[in-house]
C-alpha positions as CSV (number, residue, x, y, z in Angstrom):
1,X,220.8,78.5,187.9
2,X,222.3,80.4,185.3
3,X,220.4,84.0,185.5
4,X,221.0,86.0,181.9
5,X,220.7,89.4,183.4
6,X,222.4,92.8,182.5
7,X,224.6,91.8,185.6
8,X,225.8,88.5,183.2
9,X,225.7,90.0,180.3
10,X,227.4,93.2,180.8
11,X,231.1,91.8,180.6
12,X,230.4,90.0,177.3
13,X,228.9,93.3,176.1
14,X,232.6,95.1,177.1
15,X,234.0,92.1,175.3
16,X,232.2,92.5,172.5
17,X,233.3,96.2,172.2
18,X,236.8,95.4,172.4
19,X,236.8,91.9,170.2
20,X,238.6,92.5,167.1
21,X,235.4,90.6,165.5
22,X,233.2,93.2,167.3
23,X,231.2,90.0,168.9
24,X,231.8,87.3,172.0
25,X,229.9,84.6,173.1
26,X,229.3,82.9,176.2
27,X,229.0,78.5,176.2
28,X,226.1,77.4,178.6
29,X,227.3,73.9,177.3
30,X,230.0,72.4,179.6
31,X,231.3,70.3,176.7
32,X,231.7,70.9,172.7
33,X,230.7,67.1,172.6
34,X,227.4,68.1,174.1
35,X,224.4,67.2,171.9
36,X,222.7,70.6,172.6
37,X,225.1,73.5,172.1
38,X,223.5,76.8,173.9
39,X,225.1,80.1,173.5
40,X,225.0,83.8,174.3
41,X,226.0,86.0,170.9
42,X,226.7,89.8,171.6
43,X,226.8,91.4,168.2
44,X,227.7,95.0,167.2
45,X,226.9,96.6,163.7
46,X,230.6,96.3,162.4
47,X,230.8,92.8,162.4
48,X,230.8,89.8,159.9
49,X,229.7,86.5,160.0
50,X,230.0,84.5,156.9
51,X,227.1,82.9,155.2
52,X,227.1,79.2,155.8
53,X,225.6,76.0,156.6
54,X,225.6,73.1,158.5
55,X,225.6,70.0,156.8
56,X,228.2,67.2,158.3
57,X,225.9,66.7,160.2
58,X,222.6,68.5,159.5
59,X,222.2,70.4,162.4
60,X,219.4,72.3,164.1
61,X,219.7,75.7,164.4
62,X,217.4,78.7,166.2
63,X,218.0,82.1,167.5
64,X,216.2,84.1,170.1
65,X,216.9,87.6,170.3
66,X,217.0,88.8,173.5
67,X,218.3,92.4,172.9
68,X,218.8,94.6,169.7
69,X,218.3,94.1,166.2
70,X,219.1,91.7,163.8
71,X,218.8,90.4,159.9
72,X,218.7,86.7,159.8
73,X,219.2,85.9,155.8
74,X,218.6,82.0,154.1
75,X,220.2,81.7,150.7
76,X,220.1,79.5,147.4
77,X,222.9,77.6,146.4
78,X,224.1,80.7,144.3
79,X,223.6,83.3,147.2
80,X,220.2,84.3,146.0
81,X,217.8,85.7,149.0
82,X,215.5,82.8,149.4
83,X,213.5,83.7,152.9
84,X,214.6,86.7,155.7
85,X,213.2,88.0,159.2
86,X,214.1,91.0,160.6
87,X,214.5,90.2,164.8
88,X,213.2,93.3,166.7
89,X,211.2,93.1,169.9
90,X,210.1,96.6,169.1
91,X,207.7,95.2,166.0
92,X,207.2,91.7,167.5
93,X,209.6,89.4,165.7
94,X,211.5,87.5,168.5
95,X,213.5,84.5,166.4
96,X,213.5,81.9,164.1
97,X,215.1,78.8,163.4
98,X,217.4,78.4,160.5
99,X,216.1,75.5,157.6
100,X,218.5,72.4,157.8
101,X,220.8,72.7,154.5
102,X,220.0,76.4,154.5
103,X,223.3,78.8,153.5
104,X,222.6,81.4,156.2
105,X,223.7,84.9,158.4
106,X,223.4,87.6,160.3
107,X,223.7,91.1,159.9
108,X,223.8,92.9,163.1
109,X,221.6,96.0,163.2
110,X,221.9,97.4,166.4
111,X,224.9,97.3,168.8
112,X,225.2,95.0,171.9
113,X,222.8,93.0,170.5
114,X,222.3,89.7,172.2
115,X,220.8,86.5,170.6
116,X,220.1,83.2,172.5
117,X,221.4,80.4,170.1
118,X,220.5,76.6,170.1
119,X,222.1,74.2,168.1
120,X,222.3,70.4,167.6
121,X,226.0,69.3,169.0
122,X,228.3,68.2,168.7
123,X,230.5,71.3,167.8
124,X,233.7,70.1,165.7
125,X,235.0,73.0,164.5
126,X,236.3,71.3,161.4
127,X,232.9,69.9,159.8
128,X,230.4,72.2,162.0
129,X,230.2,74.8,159.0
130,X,230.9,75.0,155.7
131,X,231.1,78.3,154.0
132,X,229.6,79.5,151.3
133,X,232.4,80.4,148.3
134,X,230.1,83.2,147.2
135,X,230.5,86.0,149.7
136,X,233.5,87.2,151.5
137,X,235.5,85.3,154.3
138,X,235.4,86.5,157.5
139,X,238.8,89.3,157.2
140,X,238.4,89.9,153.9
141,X,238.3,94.1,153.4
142,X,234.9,93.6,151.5
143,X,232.9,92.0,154.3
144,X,231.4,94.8,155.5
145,X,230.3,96.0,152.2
146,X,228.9,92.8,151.4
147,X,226.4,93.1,154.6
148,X,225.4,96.4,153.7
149,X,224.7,95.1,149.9
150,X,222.5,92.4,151.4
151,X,221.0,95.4,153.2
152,X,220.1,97.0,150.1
153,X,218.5,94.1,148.8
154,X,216.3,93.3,151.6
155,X,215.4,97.0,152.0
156,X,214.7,98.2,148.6
């Protein structure tokens, strides 16, 4: 048994901190070929993750947020807002699962956040995502100022 604890998930937490994409993740799956990819995500508040989908195949996709505070964006083909949800366990809004097709992400909102991920497999890391050309790429210098216009736009 695999026991998701603060024991377990303290090291990831230190990795997090010290990852220069201010995240880590932990693989329950054994394999990448595995048709059920299960994951730890530790987030912190200065990291990017840029929108995209999953459609070679179309793939399932849910998150469960186990700790902290996250925004979890769908968008349009042009990068319009098309559907959000705020994940805090403080106002009862635990996770969600993405729309197949669906140009998505996440804007951390708390550090050390941790989020339970489940996706169809397998991973390929050449067709699992395709990203959308309308927002930074992960490195770009505007990536954080592009999370905290999406901010804006949720919260005004």
């Amino acid at each position: 048994m695999i026991k998701i604890d603060r024991e377990f998930t303290n090291s990831l937490i230190e990795k997090a901190a010290h990852s220069e994409r201010r995240r880590s993740n932990y693989n329950f799956h054994k394999d990448l070929s595995d048709t059920l990819q299960r994951m730890l995500n530790i987030m912190n508040t200065d990291t990017y993750v840029c929108p995209h989908k999953h459609i070679n195949p179309d793939k399932r996709e849910a998150f469960i947020l186990l700790t902290g505070k996250v925004l979890v964006l769908e968008f349009d083909d042009s990068g319009k807002i098309t559907d959000y949800i705020i994940l805090d366990n403080k106002n009862g809004s635990y996770g969600c699962e993405i729309e197949l097709k669906s140009w998505h992400t996440i804007i951390c909102m708390e550090d050390t956040t941790i989020l339970y991920e489940v996706k169809d497999g397998p991973y390929d890391a050449v067709t699992d995502k395709v990203f959308a050309s309308w927002a930074p790429k992960e490195g770009d210098t505007d990536c954080l100022e592009y999370n905290k216009k999406l901010l804006k736009e949720v919260f005004k």
